[in-house]
N, C-alpha and C positions, 0 to 999 in steps of 0.2 A: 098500798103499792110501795117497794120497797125500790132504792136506786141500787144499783147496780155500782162496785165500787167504779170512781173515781180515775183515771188515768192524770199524768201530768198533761197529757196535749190539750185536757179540755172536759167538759162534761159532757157525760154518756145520754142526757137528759134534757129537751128543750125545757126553757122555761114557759113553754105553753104546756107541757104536761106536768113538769112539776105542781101545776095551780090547776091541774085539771078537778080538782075538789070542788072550786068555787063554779059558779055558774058563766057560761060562754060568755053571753054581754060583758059582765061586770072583769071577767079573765079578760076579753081583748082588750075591756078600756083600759086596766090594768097594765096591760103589756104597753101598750100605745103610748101613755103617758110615760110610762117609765124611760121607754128606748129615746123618745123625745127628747126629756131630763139630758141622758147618757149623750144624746149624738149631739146637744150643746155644750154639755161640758167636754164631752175630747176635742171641739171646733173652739173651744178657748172662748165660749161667744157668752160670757157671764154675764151680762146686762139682760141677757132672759132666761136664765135656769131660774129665778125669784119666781115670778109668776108659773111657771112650767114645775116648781115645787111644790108650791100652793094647791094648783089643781093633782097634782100626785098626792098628797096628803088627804085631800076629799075621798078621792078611789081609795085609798089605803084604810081610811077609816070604815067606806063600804064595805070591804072584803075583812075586817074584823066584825064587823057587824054581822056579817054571815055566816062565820064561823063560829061564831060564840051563841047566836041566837036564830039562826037559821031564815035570815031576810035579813034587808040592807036598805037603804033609803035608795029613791029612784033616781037614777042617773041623768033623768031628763030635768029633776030642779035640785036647787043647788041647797046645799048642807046651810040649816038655818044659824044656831048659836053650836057653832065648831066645838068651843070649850065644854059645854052644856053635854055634847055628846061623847065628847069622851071621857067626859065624869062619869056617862051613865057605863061605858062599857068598864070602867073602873071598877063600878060599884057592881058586876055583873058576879051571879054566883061563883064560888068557885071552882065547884064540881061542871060549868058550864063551859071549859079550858084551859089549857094552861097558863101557867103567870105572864109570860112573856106574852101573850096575848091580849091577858086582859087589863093587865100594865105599865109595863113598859111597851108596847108598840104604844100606846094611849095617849102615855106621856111625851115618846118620840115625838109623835106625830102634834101634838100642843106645841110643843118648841120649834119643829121645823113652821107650822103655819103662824107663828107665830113671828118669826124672823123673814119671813116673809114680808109679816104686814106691816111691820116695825123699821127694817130695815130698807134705807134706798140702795137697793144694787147698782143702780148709776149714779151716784152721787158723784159730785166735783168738790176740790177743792177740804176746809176740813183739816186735820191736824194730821188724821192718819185716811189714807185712801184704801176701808177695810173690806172694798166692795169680790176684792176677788177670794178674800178670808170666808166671807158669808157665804160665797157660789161655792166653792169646796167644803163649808162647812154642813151646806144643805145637802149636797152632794152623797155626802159618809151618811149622813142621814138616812137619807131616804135609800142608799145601798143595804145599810141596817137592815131597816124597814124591810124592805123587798126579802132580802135573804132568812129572816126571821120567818117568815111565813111559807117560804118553801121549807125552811130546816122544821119547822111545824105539820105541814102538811107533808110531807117527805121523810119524816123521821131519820135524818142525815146531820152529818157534821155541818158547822156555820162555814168553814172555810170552802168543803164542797159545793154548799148553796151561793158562797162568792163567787165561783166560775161560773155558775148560769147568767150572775149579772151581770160578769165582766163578759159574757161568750156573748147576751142578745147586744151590746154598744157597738163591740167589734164585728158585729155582720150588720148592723144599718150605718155605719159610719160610711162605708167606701160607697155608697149608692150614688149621695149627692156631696161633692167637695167644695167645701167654703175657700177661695182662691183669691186673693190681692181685689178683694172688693166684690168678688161675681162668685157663681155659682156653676157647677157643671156636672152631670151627669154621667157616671164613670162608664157604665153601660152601654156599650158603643154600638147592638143589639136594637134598642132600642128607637123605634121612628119619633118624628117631632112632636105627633099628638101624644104617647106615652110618655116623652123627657115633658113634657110641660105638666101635665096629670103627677107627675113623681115630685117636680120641682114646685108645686104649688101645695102639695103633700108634706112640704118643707118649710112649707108657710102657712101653715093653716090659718094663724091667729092673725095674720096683716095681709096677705093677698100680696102680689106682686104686679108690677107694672107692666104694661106689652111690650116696653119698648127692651125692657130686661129679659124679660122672656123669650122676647127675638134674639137678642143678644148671646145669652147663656146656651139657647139649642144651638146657634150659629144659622141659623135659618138663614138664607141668602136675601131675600126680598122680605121686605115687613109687612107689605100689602098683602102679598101672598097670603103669610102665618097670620096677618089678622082675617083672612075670608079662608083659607083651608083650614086653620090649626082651632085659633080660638071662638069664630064664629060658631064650629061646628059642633064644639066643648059645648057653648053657650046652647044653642039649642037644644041639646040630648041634655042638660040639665046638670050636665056632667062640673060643667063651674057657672060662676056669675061674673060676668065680660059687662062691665061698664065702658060704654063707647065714651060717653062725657069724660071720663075722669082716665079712660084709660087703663081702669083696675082689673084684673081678676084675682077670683078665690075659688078657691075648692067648693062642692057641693057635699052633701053628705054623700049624695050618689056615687058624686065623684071618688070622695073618700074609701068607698066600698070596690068601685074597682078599682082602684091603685092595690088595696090588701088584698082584692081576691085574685087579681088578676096581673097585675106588673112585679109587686112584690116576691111573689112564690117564683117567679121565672128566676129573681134576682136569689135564692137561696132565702128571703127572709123570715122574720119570726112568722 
């Protein structure tokens, strides 16, 4: 499948079809991780694109693995010795893809997980404070990355394959805005059980507090939103409502209707 030239205003092309090659799972984790990456680094919020790199470079090395060898390690355990495996896709024939596949993305993706594990993105203190060097440095990285593999799978120019990464950051950015400490939901549309479902979507890896959560929707009573909004989350399995602690998180369930169902209304990937 061939794109379609190029306009300035943007690409003719989502980057869910660009990567329509690789297989659905491993394409949305793909997409997911990436726009993640994206929507913290335009929110300036460097202290977690490290970790949000790291698990990007796991999925990146899956969808070489696929392409070069037609399988990919499973998504449900985690990549054993990283290095190990991108030696093997190295050393992969070379009738089995092209170079930029089998290595240079290899090696990218070595350095990026690499600087990850090496480097503290929050670090204090120190001669040079290089922590917002390393979040931009990962950044080009892992945009690399991504664009290398549609301009492979797309048989397109690199700079063309830059609009689809720059086009999916700029339609999940505006959903939820990082604001003078708080969060909000730009989506005005949306009722309090969907802004909580979006904004804990936002959080997946640390869960959010009730008391924030009431906060950010603007929910008028908190009693209310803890026995309408998130009790009712909690039961349909939809998150995990710790009354003790006062936590919630997303569910995988949860997870699945935010994409299938808040999202697409919102225009996104």
């Amino acid at each position: 499948m061939m794109l379609a030239s190029m306009s300035t205003n943007g690409p003719s092309l989502s980057l869910e079809q660009a990567l329509a090659v690789l297989p659905a799972p491993l394409r949305k984790r793909l997409i997911k991780t990436y726009a993640e990456l994206k929507t913290r680094a335009l929110e300036g919020e460097y202290d977690a694109i490290g970790v949000r790199a790291g698990r990007l470079a796991e999925v990146v090395l899956r969808a070489v693995q696929q392409l070069l060898t037609g399988s990919y390690s499973p998504l449900s355990s985690s990549v054993g010795n990283f290095k190990h495996e991108c030696e093997l896709l190295e050393n992969s024939p070379a009738n089995s893809g092209p170079e930029g596949l089998r290595i240079l993305v290899p090696r990218a993706l070595q350095f990026l997980y690499t600087l990850r594990n090496k480097r503290d993105f929050g670090h204090i203190g120190g001669e040079v404070d290089a922590h917002e060097i390393d979040a931009l440095t990962a950044i080009r990285v892992a945009d690399w990355c991504i664009c290398e593999l549609v301009r492979v799978s797309e048989n397109i120019p690199l700079e063309d394959a830059q609009l689809l990464c720059d086009a999916i950051a700029e339609r999940r950015l505006p959903r939820v805005w990082n604001v003078l400490g708080r969060r909000r939901v730009l989506a005005t549309s949306l009722n309090y059980r969907q802004q909580t479902l979006l904004l804990l979507y936002s959080e997946l890896e640390t869960g959010v507090a009730t008391e924030d959560l009431c906060a950010w929707t603007e929910h008028p009573n908190k009693a209310n939103f803890r026995r309408d909004v998130l009790a009712r989350l909690h039961k349909a399995r939809l998150i995990e409502w710790d009354r003790d602690t006062e936590m919630a998180v997303l569910s995988p369930t949860g997870a699945e209707e935010v994409e299938s169902s808040i999202l697409p209304k919102l225009g996104g990937a």
